[in-house]
Structures are given as structure tokens and as C-alpha cells.
N, C-alpha and C positions, 0 to 999 in steps of 0.2 A: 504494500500500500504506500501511498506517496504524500509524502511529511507538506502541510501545506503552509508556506510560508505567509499565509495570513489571519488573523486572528478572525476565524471564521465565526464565534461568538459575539461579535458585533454586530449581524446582520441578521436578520431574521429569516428564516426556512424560507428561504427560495425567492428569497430579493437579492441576492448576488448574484451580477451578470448572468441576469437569465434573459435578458435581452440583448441580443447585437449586430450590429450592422458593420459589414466589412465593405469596404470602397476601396475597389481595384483602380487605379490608374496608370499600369504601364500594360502592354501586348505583351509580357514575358509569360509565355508559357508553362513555364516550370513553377512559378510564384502559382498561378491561378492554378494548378493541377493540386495544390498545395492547399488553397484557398478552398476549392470545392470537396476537398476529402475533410476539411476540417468545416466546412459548412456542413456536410452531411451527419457530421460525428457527432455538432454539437446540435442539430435536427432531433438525429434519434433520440440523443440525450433527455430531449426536454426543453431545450433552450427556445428562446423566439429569437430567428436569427435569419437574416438576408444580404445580398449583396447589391453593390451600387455599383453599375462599369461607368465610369468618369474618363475625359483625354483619352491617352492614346489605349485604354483598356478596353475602351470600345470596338477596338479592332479584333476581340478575341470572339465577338459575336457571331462575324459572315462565316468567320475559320471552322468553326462547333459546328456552325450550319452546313457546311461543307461536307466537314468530317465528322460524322457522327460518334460523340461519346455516350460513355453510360453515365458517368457523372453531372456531367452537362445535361441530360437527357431529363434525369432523376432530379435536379434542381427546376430546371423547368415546369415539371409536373408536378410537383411539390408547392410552387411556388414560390421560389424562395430567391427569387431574381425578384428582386423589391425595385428599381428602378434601370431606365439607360436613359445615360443626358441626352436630350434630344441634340443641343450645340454641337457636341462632344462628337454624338454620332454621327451627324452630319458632315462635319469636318472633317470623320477618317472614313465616309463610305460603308456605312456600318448602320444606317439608318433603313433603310428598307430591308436589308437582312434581321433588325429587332423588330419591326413592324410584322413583317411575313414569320416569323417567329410566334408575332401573336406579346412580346414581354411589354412589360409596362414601361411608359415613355414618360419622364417628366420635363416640363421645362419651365416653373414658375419664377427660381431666381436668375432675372435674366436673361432667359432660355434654359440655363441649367437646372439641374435635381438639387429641391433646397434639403439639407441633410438635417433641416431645423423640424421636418416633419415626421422624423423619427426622434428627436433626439427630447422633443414634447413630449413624447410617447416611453419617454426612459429607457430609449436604446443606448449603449455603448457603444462608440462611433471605434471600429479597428482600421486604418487605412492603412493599405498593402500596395 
């Protein structure tokens, strides 16, 4: 079992990080294959937890669409792709592949996904 380095007696059963939102913004592959295993892990777990693709992370949209994963597949269907910047996406070509996708599109701050919509909602903002 694993010694946890915080004094978990200060919070009350199941108000620790049980909400979080991960916001990807780079196309590095290796990061997001990373990102979605521990999206899933922390799914099963119990957690409320979704991803944000922001900048150039939106380019990992058409690729999944391309190339079919299981990970990618299983977030999908899960729902647990919580936003793609509309700006973002447009600017890398990645906007009618999350459209035809069917994922959720925001662009109220500015065009982009305000992360102020979860973060009222008491998510834990992780950016990858």
C-alpha cells in the first residue's frame, strides 16, 4: 500500500480531488497516450474527470480520427472529452474532425474554452 504524503484527515470522504480536469496543449503523443490511461484510471476510480484539447493539442483530434484507438474510442463514449477550443481548433485544422466527431466545442472566452466553467464547479485544473 502507498504511504500518502498528505494528511488525508483534513478532508472529508471524498472531497479530495475527486474532480479534475486535464488540459492538453501540445500534439505530443506520448504525453496524451499518458493522459488518457490516467483519464481512464481515474474514471473507473470514481473521480469526475475530463479533458480540455487547447493550441497545438488540438491537432491530436483528426490523428485518433484517422487512426483508430481504444483509449481515444472509450473517452469518447464515456464522455469524458469535456471541451475542444473552437480558436484552437480552427487554427490547427482540427475543427471539422471534432465537429464530425460529434465532441463538445466551446468558445465563450474569446473564442476559446473558459476553464472558469469547470473550475465553479470545483474541478482541479491539471495542464499537460
Amino acid at each position: 500500500m502507498r504511504k500518502s504524503f498528505i494528511d488525508d484527515s483534513i478532508f472529508s470522504k471524498g472531497d479530495y480531488l475527486r474532480k479534475l480536469l486535464l488540459v492538453i496543449w501540445s500534439a505530443n503523443k506520448g504525453t496524451f497516450t499518458h493522459v488518457m490511461m490516467n483519464v481512464l484510471d481515474f474514471q473507473e476510480k470514481g473521480y469526475e474527470v475530463g479533458v480540455v484539447f487547447e493550441s497545438e493539442g488540438c491537432k491530436l483530434i483528426p490523428m485518433y480520427e484517422e487512426n483508430v484507438n481504444d483509449k481515444f474510442e472509450k473517452m469518447k463514449e464515456l464522455k469524458l472529452i469535456a471541451s475542444v477550443c473552437r480558436v484552437c481548433a480552427k487554427a490547427v485544422g482540427a475543427l471539422e474532425s471534432a465537429e464530425k466527431q460529434g465532441l463538445p466545442i466551446h468558445d465563450d472566452l474569446f473564442g476559446h474554452t473558459p476553464l472558469e466553467l469547470w473550475v465553479k464547479d470545483g474541478y482541479e485544473i491539471i495542464s499537460v
